[in-house]
Chimera marker file (.cmm) of the C-alpha trace (Angstrom):
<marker_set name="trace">
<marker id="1" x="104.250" y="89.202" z="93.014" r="1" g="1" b="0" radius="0.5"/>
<marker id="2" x="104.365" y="87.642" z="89.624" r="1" g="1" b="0" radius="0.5"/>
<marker id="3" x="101.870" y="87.133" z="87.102" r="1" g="1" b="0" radius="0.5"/>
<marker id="4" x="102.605" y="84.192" z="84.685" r="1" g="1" b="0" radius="0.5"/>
<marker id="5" x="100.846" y="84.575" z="81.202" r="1" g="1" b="0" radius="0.5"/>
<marker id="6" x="101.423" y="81.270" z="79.233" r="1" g="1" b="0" radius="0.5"/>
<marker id="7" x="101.166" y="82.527" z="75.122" r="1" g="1" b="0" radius="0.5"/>
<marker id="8" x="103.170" y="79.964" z="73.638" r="1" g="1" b="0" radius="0.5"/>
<marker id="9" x="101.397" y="76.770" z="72.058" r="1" g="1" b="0" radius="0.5"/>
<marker id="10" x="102.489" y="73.045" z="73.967" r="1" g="1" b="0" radius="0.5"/>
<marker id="11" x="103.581" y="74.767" z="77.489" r="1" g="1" b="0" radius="0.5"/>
<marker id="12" x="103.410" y="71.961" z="79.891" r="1" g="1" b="0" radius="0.5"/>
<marker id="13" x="102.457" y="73.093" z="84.150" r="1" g="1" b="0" radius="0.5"/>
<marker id="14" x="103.392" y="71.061" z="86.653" r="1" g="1" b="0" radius="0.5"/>
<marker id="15" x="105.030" y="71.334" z="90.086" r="1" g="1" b="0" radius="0.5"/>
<marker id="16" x="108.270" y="70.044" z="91.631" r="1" g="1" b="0" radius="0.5"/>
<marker id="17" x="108.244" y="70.601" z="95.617" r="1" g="1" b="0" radius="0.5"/>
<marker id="18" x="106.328" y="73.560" z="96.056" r="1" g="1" b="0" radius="0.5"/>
<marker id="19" x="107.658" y="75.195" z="92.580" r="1" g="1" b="0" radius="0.5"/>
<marker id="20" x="105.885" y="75.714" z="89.308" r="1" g="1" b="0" radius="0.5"/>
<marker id="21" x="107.931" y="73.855" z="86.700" r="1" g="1" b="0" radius="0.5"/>
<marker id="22" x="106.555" y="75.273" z="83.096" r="1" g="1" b="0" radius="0.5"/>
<marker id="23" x="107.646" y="73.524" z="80.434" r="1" g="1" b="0" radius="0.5"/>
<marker id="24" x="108.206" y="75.699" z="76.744" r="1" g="1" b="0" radius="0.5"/>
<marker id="25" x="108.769" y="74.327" z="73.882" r="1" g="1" b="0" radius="0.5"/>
<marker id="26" x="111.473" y="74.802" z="71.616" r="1" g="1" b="0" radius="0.5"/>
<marker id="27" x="112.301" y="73.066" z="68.259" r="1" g="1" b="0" radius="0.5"/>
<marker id="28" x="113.098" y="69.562" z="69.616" r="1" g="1" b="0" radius="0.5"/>
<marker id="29" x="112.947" y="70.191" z="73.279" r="1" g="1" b="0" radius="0.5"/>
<marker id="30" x="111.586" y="71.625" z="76.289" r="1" g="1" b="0" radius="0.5"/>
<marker id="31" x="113.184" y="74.024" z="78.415" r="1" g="1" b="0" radius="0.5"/>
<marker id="32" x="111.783" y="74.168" z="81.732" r="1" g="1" b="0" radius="0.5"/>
<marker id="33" x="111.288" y="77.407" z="84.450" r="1" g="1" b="0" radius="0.5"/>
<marker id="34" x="111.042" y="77.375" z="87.621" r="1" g="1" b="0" radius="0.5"/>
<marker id="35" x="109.198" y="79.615" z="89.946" r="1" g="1" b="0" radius="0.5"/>
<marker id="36" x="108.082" y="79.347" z="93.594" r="1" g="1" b="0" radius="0.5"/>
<marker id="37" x="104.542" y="79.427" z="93.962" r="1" g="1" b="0" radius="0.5"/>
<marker id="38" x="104.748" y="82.061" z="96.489" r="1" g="1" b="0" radius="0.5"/>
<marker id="39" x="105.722" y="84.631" z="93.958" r="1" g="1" b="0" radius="0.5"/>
<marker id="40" x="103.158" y="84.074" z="91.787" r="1" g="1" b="0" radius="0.5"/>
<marker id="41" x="99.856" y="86.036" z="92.354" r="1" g="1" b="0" radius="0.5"/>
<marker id="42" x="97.700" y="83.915" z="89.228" r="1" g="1" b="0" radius="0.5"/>
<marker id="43" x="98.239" y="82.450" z="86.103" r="1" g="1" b="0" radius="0.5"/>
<marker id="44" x="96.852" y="83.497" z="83.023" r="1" g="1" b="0" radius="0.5"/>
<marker id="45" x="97.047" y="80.720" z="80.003" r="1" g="1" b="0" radius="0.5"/>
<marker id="46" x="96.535" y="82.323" z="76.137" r="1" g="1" b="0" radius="0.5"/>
<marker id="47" x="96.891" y="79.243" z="74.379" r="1" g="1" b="0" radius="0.5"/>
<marker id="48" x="96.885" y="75.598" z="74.714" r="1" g="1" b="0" radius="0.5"/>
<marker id="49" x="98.933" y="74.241" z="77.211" r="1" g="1" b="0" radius="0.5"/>
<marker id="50" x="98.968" y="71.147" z="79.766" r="1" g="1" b="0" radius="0.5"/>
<marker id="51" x="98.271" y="71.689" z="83.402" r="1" g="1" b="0" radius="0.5"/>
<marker id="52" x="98.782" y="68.469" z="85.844" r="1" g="1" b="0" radius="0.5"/>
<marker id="53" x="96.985" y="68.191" z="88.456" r="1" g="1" b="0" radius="0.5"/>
<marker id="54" x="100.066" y="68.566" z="91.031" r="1" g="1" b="0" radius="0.5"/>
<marker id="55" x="100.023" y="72.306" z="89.760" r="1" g="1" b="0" radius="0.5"/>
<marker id="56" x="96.234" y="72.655" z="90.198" r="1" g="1" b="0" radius="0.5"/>
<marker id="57" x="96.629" y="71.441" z="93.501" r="1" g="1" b="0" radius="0.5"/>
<marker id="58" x="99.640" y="73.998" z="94.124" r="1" g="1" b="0" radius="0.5"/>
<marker id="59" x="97.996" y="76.914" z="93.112" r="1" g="1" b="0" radius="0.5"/>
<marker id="60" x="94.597" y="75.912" z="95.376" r="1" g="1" b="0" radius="0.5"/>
<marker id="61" x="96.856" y="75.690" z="97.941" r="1" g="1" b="0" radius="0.5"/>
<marker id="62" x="98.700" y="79.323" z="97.488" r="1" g="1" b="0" radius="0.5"/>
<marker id="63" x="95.165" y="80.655" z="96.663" r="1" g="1" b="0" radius="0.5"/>
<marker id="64" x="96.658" y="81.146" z="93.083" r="1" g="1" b="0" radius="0.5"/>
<marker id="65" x="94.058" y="81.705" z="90.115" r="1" g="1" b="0" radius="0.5"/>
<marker id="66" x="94.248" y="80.453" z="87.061" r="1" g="1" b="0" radius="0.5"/>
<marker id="67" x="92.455" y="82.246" z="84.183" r="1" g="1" b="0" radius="0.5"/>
<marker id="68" x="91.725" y="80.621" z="80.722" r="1" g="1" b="0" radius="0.5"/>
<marker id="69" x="91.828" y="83.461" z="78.083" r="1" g="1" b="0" radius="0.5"/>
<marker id="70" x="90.869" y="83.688" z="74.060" r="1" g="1" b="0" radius="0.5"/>
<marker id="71" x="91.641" y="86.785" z="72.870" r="1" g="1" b="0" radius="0.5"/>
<marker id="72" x="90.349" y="89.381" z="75.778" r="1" g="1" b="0" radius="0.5"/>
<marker id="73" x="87.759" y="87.259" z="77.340" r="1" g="1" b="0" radius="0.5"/>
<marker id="74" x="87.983" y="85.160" z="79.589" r="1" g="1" b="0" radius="0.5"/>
<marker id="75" x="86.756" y="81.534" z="78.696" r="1" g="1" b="0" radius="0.5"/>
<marker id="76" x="87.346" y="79.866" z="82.299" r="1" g="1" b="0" radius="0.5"/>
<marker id="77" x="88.867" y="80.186" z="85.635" r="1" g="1" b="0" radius="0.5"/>
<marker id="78" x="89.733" y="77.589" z="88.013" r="1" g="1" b="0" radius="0.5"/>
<marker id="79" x="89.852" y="79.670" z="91.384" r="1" g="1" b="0" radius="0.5"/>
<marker id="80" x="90.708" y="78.395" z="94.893" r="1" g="1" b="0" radius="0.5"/>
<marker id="81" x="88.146" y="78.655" z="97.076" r="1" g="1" b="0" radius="0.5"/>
<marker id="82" x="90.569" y="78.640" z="99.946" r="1" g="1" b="0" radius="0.5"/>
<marker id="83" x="92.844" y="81.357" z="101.212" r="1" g="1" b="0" radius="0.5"/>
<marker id="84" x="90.307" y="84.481" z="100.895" r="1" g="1" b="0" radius="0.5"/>
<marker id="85" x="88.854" y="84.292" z="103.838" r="1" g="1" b="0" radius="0.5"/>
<marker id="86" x="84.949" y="85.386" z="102.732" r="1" g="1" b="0" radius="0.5"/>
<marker id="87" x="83.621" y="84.065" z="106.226" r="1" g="1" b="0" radius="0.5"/>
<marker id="88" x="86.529" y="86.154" z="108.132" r="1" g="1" b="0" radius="0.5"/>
<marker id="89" x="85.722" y="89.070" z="106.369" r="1" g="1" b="0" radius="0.5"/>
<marker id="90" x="82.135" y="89.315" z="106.337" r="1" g="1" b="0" radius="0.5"/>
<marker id="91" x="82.211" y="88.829" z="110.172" r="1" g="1" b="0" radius="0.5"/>
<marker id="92" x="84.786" y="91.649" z="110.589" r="1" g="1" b="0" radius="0.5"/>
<marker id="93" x="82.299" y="93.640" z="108.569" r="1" g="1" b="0" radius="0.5"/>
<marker id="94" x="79.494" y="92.739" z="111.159" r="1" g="1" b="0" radius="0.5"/>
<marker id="95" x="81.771" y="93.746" z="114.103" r="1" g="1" b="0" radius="0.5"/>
<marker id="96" x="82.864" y="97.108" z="112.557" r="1" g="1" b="0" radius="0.5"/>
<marker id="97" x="79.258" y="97.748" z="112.800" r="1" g="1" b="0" radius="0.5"/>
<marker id="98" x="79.833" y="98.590" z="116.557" r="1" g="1" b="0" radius="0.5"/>
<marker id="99" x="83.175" y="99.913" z="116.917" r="1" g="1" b="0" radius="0.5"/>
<marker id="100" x="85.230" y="102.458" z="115.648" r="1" g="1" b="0" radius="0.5"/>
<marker id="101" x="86.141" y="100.907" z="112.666" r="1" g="1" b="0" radius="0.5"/>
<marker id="102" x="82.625" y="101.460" z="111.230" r="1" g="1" b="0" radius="0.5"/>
<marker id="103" x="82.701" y="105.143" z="111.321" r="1" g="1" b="0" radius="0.5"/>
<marker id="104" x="86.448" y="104.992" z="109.571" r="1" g="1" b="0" radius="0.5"/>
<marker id="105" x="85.005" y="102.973" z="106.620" r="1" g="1" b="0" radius="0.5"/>
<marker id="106" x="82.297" y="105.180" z="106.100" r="1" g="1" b="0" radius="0.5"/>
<marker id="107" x="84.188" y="108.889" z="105.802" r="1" g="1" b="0" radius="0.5"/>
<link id1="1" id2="2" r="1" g="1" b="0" radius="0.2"/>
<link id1="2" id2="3" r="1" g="1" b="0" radius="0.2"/>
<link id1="3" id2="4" r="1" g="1" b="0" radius="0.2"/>
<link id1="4" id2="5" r="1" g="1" b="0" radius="0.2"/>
<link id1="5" id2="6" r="1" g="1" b="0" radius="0.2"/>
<link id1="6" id2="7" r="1" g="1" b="0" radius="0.2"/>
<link id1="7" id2="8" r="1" g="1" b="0" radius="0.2"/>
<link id1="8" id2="9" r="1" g="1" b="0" radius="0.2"/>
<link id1="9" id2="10" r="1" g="1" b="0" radius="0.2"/>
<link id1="10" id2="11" r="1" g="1" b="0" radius="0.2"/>
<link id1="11" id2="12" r="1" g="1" b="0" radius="0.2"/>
<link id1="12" id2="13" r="1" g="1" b="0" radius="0.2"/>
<link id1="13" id2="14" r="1" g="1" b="0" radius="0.2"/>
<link id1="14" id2="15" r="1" g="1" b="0" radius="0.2"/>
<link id1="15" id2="16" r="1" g="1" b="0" radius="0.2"/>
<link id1="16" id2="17" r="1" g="1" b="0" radius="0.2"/>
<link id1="17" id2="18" r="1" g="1" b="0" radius="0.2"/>
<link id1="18" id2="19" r="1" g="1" b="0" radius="0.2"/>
<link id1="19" id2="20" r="1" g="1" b="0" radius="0.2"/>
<link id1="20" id2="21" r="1" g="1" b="0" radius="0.2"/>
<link id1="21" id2="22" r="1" g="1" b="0" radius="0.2"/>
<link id1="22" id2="23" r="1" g="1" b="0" radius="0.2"/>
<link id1="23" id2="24" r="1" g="1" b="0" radius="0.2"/>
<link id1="24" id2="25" r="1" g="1" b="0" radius="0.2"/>
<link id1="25" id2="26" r="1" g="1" b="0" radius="0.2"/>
<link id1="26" id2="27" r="1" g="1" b="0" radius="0.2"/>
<link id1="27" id2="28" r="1" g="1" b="0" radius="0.2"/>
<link id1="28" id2="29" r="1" g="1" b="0" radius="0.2"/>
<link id1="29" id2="30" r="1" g="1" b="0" radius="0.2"/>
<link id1="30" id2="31" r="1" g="1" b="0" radius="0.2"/>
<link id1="31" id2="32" r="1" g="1" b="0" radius="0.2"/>
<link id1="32" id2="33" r="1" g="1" b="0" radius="0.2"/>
<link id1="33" id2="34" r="1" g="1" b="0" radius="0.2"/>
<link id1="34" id2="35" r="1" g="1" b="0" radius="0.2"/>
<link id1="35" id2="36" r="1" g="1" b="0" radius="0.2"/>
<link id1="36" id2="37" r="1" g="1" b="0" radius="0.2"/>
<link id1="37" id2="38" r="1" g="1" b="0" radius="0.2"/>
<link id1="38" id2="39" r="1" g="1" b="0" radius="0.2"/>
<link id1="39" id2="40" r="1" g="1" b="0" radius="0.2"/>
<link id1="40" id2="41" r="1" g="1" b="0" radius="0.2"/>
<link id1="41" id2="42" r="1" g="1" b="0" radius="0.2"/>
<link id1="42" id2="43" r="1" g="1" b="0" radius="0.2"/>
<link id1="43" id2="44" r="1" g="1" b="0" radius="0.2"/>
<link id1="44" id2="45" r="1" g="1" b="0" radius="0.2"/>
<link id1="45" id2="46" r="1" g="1" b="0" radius="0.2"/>
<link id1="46" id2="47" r="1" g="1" b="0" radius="0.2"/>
<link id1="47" id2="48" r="1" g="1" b="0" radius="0.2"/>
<link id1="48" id2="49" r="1" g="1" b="0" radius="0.2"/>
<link id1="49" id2="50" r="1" g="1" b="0" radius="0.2"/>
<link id1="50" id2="51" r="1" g="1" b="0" radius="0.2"/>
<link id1="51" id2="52" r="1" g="1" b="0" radius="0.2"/>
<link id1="52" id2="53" r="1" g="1" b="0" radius="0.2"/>
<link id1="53" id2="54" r="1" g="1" b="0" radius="0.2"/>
<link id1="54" id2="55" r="1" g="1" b="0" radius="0.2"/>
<link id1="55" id2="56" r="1" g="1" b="0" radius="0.2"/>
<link id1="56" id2="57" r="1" g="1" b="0" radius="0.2"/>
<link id1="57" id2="58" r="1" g="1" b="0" radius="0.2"/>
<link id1="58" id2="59" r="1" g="1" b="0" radius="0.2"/>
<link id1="59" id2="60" r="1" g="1" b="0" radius="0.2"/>
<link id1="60" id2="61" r="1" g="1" b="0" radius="0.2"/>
<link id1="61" id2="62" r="1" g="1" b="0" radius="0.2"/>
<link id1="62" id2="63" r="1" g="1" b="0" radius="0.2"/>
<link id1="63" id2="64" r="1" g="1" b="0" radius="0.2"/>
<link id1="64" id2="65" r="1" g="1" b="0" radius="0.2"/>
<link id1="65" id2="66" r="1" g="1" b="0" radius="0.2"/>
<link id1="66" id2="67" r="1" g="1" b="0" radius="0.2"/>
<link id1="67" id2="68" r="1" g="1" b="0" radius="0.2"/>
<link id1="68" id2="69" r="1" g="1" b="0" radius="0.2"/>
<link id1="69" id2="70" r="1" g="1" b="0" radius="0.2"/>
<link id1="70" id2="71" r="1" g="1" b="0" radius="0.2"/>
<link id1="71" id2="72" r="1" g="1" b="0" radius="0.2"/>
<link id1="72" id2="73" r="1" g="1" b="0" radius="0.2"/>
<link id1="73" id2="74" r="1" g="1" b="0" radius="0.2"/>
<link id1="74" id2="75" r="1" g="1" b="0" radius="0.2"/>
<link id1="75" id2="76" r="1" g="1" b="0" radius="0.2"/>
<link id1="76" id2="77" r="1" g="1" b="0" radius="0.2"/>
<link id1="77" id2="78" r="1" g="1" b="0" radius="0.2"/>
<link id1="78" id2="79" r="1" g="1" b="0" radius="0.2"/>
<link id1="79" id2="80" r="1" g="1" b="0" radius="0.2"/>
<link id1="80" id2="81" r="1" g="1" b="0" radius="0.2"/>
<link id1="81" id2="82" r="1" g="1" b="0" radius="0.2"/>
<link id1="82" id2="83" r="1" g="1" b="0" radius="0.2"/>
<link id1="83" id2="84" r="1" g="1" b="0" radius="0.2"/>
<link id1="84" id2="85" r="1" g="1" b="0" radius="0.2"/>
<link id1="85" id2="86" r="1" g="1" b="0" radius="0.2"/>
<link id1="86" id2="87" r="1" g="1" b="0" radius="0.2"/>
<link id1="87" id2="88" r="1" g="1" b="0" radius="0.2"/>
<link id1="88" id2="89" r="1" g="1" b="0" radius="0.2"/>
<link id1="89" id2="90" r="1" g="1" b="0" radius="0.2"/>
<link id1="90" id2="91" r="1" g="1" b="0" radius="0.2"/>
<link id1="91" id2="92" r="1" g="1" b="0" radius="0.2"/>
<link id1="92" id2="93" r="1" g="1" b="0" radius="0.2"/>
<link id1="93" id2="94" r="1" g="1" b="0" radius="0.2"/>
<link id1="94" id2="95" r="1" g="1" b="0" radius="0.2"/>
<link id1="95" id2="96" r="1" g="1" b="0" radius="0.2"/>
<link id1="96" id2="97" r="1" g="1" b="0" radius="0.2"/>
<link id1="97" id2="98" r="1" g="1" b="0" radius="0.2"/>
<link id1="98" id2="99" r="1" g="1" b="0" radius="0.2"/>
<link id1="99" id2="100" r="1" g="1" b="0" radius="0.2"/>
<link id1="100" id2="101" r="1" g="1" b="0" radius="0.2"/>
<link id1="101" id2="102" r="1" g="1" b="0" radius="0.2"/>
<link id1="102" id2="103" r="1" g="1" b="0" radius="0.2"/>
<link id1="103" id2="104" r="1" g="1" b="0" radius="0.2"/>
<link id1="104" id2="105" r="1" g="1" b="0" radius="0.2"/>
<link id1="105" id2="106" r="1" g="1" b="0" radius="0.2"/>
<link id1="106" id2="107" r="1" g="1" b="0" radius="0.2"/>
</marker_set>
């Protein structure tokens, strides 16, 4: 798993298929990356970048965070709310109650 950390000012983040296409700047152009959005585990932007809504989309849909960051705080965070399964695990959690798996957790 990869995680992206955008530092350099004007990145542009959009999506072609179901890749991340970053955009960097250079002196007169932009030279563009591509990474599938299955290898990417979140996305941490430093500076000031663009982020289209295609990639926003993406990453909801690949569970992918992406964290907003000035210095070492962190100023936002658009996180999926699909894909980590809160409901499936608290149940789980109830049913371990009565099984074996209760008594494993707890040693």
């Amino acid at each position: 798993m990869v995680i992206v950390v955008l530092n350099k000012h004007g990145t542009k983040i959009g999506k072609s298929y179901e890749l991340f296409k970053f955009g960097i700047p250079g002196k007169s152009y932009y030279t563009d990356e591509l990474i599938p959005a299955e290898q990417i585990e979140e996305i941490i932007v430093e500076c000031n970048s663009s982020l289209t809504s295609g990639a926003i989309n993406l990453a909801s849909k690949y569970a992918i965070p992406i964290l907003f960051v000035k210095g070492k705080d962190i100023v936002s965070c658009i996180h999926p709310l699909t894909g980590h399964g809160t409901v499936r695990i608290r149940r789980e959690q109830i049913l371990a109650y009565y099984d074996e798996r209760g008594v494993i957790f707890s040693t």
